[in-house]
N, C-alpha and C positions, 0 to 999 in steps of 0.2 A: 687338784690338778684337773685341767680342761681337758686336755687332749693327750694323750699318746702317739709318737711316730712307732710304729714300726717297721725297723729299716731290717731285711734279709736279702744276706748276700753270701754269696758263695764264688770264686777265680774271679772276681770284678774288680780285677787292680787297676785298668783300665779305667772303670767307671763312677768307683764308689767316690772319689773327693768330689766329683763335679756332683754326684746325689747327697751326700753330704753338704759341700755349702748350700746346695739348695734350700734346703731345710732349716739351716744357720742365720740362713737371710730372713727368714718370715719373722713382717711384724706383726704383733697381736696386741691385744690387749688383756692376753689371758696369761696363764702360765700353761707350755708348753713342755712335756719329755720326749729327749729320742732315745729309745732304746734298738739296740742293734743286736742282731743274732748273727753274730758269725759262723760258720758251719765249717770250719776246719779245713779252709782254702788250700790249696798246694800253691798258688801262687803268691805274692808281697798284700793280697789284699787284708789279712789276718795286724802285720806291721801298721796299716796305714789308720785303721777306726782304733789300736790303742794309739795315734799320734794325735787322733782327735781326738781321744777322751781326755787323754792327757793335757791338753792344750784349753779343753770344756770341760771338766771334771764335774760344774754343778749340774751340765745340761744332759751329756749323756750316760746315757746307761751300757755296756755290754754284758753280752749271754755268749760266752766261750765253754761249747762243750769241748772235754777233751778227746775225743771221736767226733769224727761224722756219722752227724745223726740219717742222712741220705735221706731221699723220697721226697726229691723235689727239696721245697722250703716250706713244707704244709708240718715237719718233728719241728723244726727251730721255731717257728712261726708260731705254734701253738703255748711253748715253753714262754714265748715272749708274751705272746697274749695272755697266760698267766697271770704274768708280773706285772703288767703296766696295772698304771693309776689313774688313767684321765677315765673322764666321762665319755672323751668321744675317742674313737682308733680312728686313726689314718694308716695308708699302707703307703711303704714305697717299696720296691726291689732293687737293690744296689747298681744296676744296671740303667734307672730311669733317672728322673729328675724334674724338679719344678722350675717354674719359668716366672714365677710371679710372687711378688715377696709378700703377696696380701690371700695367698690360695686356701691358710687353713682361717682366717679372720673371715675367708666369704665364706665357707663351709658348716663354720661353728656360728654365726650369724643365720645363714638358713636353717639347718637343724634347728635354732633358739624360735626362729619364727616357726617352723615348722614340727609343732609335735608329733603331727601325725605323717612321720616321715621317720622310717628307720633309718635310712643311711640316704646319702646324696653322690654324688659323682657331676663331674665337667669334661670338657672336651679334652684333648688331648692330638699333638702331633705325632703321626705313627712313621718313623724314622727307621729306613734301612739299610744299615749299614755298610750296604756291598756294594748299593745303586740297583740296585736290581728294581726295583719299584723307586717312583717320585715320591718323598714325602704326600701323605694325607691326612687329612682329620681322622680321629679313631670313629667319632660320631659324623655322621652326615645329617643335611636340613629337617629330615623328618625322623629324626629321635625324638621321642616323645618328652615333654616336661616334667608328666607325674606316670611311673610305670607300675605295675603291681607283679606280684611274684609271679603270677602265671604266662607273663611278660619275659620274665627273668628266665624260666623254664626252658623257651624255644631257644635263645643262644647269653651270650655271657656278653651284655653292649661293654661292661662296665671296663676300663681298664685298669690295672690292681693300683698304679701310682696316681688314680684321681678317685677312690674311694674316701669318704671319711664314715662310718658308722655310731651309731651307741651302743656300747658297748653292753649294757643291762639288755640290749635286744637279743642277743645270742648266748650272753650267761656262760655256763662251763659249757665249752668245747666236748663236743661227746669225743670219746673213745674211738672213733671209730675212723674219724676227721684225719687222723696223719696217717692212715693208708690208704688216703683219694689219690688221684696221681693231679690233681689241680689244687690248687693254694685255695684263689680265691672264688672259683665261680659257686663251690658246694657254702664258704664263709657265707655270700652274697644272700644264697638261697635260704641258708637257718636265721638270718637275720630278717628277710622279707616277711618270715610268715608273720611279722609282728608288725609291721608298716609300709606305709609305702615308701619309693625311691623316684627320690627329688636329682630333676638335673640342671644345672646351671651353663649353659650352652657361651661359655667362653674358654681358649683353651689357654688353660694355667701348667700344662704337662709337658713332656715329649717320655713317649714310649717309644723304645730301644729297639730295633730286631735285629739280632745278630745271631752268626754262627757259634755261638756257645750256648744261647738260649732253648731251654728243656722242648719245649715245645715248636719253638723257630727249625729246628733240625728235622724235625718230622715230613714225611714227606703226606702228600695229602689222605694217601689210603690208612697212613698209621694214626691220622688225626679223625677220619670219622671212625675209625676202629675204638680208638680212646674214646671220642664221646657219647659212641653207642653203650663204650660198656661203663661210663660215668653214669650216665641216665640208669641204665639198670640195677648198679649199685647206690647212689645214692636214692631211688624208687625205693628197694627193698627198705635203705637202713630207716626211712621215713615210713616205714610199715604199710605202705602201698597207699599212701591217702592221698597220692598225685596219681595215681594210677589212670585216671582219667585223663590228662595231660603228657602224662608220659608215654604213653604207648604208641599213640599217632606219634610223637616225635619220633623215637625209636624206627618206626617202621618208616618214615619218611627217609631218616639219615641211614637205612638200611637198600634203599632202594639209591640214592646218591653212593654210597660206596660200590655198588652194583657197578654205576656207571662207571664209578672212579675208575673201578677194574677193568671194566672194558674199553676204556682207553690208555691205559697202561697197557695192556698187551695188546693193543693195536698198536702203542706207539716202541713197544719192545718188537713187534713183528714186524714194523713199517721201515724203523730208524737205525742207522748203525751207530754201537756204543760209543756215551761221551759228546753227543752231537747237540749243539746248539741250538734252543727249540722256542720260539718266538710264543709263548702263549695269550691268545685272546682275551680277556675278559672285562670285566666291571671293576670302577674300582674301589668297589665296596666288596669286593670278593679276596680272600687269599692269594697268592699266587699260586697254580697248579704247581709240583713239586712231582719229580718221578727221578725215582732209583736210578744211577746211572746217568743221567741227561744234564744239562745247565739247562735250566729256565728262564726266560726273561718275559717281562712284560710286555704286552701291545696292546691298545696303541699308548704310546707316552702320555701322560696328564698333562705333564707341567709346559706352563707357560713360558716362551719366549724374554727373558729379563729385556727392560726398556730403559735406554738411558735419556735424560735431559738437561738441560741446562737453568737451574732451579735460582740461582743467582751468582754475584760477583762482587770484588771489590777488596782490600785488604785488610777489611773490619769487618764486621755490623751483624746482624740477625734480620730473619727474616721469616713468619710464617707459614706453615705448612696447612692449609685447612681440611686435604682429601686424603687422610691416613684411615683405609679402608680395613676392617674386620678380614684377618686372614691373609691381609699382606704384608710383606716385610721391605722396607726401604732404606737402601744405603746411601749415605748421604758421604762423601768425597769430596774434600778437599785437595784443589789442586794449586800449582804454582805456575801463572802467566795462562794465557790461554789456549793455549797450545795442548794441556793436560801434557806439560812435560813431565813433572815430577807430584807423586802424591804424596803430602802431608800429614792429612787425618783424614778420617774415616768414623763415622758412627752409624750404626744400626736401630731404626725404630720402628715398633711393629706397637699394634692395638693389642687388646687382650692379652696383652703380655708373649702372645707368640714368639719371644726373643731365640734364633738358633745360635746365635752368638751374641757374647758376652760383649758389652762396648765400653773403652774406659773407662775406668771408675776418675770422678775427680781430682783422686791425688794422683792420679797416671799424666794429667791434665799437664805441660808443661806451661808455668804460668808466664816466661819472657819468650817461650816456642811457641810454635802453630798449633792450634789446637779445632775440633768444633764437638760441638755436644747439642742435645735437645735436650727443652723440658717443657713439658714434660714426657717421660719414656719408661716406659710403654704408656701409651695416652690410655685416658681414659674410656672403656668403653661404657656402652649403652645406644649411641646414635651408631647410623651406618657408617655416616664419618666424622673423622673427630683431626681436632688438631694438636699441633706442636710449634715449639719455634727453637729455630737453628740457632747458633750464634759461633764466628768464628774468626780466629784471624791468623794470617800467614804468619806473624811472630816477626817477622821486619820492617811490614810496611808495605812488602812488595806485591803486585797483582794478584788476588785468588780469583777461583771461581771453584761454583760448588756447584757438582751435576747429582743430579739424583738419579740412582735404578730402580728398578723397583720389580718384584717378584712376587706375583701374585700367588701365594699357599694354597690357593682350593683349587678344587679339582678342574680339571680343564680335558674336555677330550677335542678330539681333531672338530675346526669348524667344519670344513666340508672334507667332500671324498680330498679334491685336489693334495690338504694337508696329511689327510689320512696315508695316500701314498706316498708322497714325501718320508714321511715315519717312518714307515714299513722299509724304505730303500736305504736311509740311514741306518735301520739297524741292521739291514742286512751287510750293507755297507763293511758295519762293525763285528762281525762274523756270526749274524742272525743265519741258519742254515736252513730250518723247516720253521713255517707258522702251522700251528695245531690253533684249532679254532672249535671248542666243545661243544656241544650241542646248547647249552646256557648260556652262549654268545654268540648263536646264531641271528639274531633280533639285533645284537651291536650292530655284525656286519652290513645286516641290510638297509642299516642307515647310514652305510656310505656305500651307493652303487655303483660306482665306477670305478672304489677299490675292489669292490666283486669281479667286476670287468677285467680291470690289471689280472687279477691273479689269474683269471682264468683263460688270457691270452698270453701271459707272459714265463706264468710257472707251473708245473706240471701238479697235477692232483693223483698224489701216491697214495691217500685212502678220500672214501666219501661212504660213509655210515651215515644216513641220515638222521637213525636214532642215535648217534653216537657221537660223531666228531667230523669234521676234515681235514686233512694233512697236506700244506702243498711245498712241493721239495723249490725253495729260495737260494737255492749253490748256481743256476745256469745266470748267466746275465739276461738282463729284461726285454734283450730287445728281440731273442729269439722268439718267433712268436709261434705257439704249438700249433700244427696243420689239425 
């Protein structure tokens, strides 16, 4: 056996078929197991992985304890990693999902060229499910290609549904592993001290954030709390031989909770409860999170969708040559020109980026309208790569096919002008106060005439200069402060 899935999941009724076929789709050349650790759901999720064992009885495996085994998925996880057979583990958590039916063929490929590489990892789209944040890449441009454990120490790049490891790197599981309160970053680190970790910077994932996730619910002071006291317990149980590594981190993320705290009770002594709070930042950063408040992000990533007019006619194909890394293109079929009526529709994206799923061929009405690409997801490696359309209205009568197109990577405001714009839109949408922390101070000053707005338009309820600024966005803009 090549490989191992380990799929854990716990209330993901919701999630688990879509992580499941994921997994179903990969083609390899090898032989692959999925074994599954259920952990004693209260929701339909427990019914739904015996419909698919049932239905794959040679592919998968389950692990149904009869209790919850609790503490996260780091009890079930380990029981699984027991019993699997492959040479190499992959992780997914019932809640994510792969996007590319060739993710463990490029994984166990690089491992194969790669001995001196304990585990590998690829990009990933980090997806939140509230809206609260614009989807981003989990990795940004300067993730490094080859990382080493002391790498791995300062934070966790990896994320748990784009790991694959070898599994002879980590050996038995100590004892001590399923009362971490994290799955994978302590997994990540017992594996490192035997190789390094290789990354493949294409994204084959989408990671999940939602309000049931262990760690998604935290708000930001409970999360440097955990990982202060992660670092200290996984220090000791490694008998202090990071101790040179670990410490400065420790007292780094001891000095950021600091902060964290002083603006929590700037924003508990500024704000009244429940209030809508516009938070600053980068977006390679979490979102601030505080007790009590809705947070939202500022300023918006995402780009503008563009629509055009890509061809026409009641037949034919036609190709695509500019299908860029990172973006997703919807190709629509319509009827007369007008875009009276839509027909079909397909999605194609590079690097497998797929957010949705686009008919499979036999969905394909063969005397109906239909359009498809192939190839989809193109192939990467160039910056841009192509496809070709092919479609037809299924009568004869007039199509035309506009293309939109939604650029995935990150995008902040071109100038101030846009910047403002943002900012008035969400307050528009019931944004009440922008809190701006002292670690986005440096954003703001690259848009100065949003500095200007704010500071003729909305009142400044705190200014901590080591600390944060608060300006209250409930008066309309044109008052302008005396």
């Amino acid at each position: 056996m090549k490989v191992s899935v380990l799929v854990t999941t716990y209330n993901h009724a919701r999630y688990i078929a879509q992580a499941l076929d994921s997994v179903l789709m990969q083609k390899t050349d090898f032989e692959y197991e999925i074994n599954i650790g259920e952990d004693c759901s209260i929701d339909r999720t427990r019914s739904i992985v015996l419909d698919f064992q049932r239905r794959n009885p040679g592919k998968i495996r389950l692990l149904l304890p009869a209790e919850n085994l609790g503490n996260g998925a780091n009890r079930i996880f380990a029981r699984s990693f027991e019993l699997a057979q492959g040479k190499y583990i992959a992780m997914l958590d019932g809640d994510d999902y792969w996007t590319s039916p060739v993710k463990l063929q490029k994984q166990v490929d690089f491992l194969d060229a790669h001995p001196e590489c304990a585990l590998c990892f690829h990009n990933a789209l980090r997806i939140y499910e509230d809206g609260s944040h614009v989807p981003v890449p989990y990795n940004f441009a300067d993730q490094k290609q080859i990382s080493s454990l002391e790498d791995l120490w300062q934070y966790n790049f990896i994320a748990t549904c784009t790991a694959m490891f070898r599994k002879n790197a980590v050996g038995d599981l100590p004892d001590w592993y399923s009362d971490l309160m994290f799955e994978d970053w302590p997994l990540f680190i017992l594996c490192a001290q035997h190789g390094n970790i290789g990354y493949i910077d294409e994204f084959l994932g989408v990671y999940r954030i939602h309000g049931g996730g262990l760690w998604s619910r935290l708000d930001t002071i409970q999360k440097l709390e955990a990982r202060i006291a992660f670092y200290e317990m996984m220090n000791a149980k490694l008998d202090f031989r990071f101790d040179h590594i670990v410490k400065p981190l420790v007292s780094a993320r001891r000095k950021e909770l600091a902060a964290a705290r002083s603006i929590a009770e700037i924003v508990e002594r500024t704000l009244p409860p429940a209030a809508v709070v516009l938070v600053m930042s980068m977006a390679n950063q979490d979102l601030r999170q505080f007790q009590g408040y809705q947070a939202r992000v500022f300023p918006d990533r995402s780009s503008k969708p563009t629509q055009r007019l890509f061809a026409s006619g009641s037949a034919g194909s036609a190709e695509a040559s500019w299908i860029a890394a990172g973006g997703t293109y919807e190709f629509r079929l319509y009827r007369g020109r007008a875009q009276d009526e839509l027909l079909a529709s397909v999605t194609v994206t590079q690097n497998a980026t797929r957010l949705c799923s686009p008919r499979s061929e036999q969905e394909l009405r063969k005397s109906g309208p239909f359009i498809k690409a192939s190839p989809n997801p193109v192939p990467s490696g160039t910056e841009l790569a192509k496809t070709t359309l092919s479609w037809d209205t299924g009568d004869g009568s007039l199509g035309v096919v506009y293309v939109f197109v939604n650029d995935q990577r990150v995008h902040y405001p071109a100038d101030s002008t846009e910047a403002i714009e943002q900012l008035e839109t969400l307050r528009a949408k019931g944004g009440e106060f922008l809190l701006v922390p002292r670690d986005a101070f440096e954003l703001l000053e690259e848009y100065p005439r949003l500095k200007e707005h704010l500071e003729q338009h909305h009142q400044l309820l705190a200014s901590e200069e080591d600390t944060c600024l608060i300006y209250d966005l409930r008066e309309a803009p044109d008052m302008v402060k005396g």
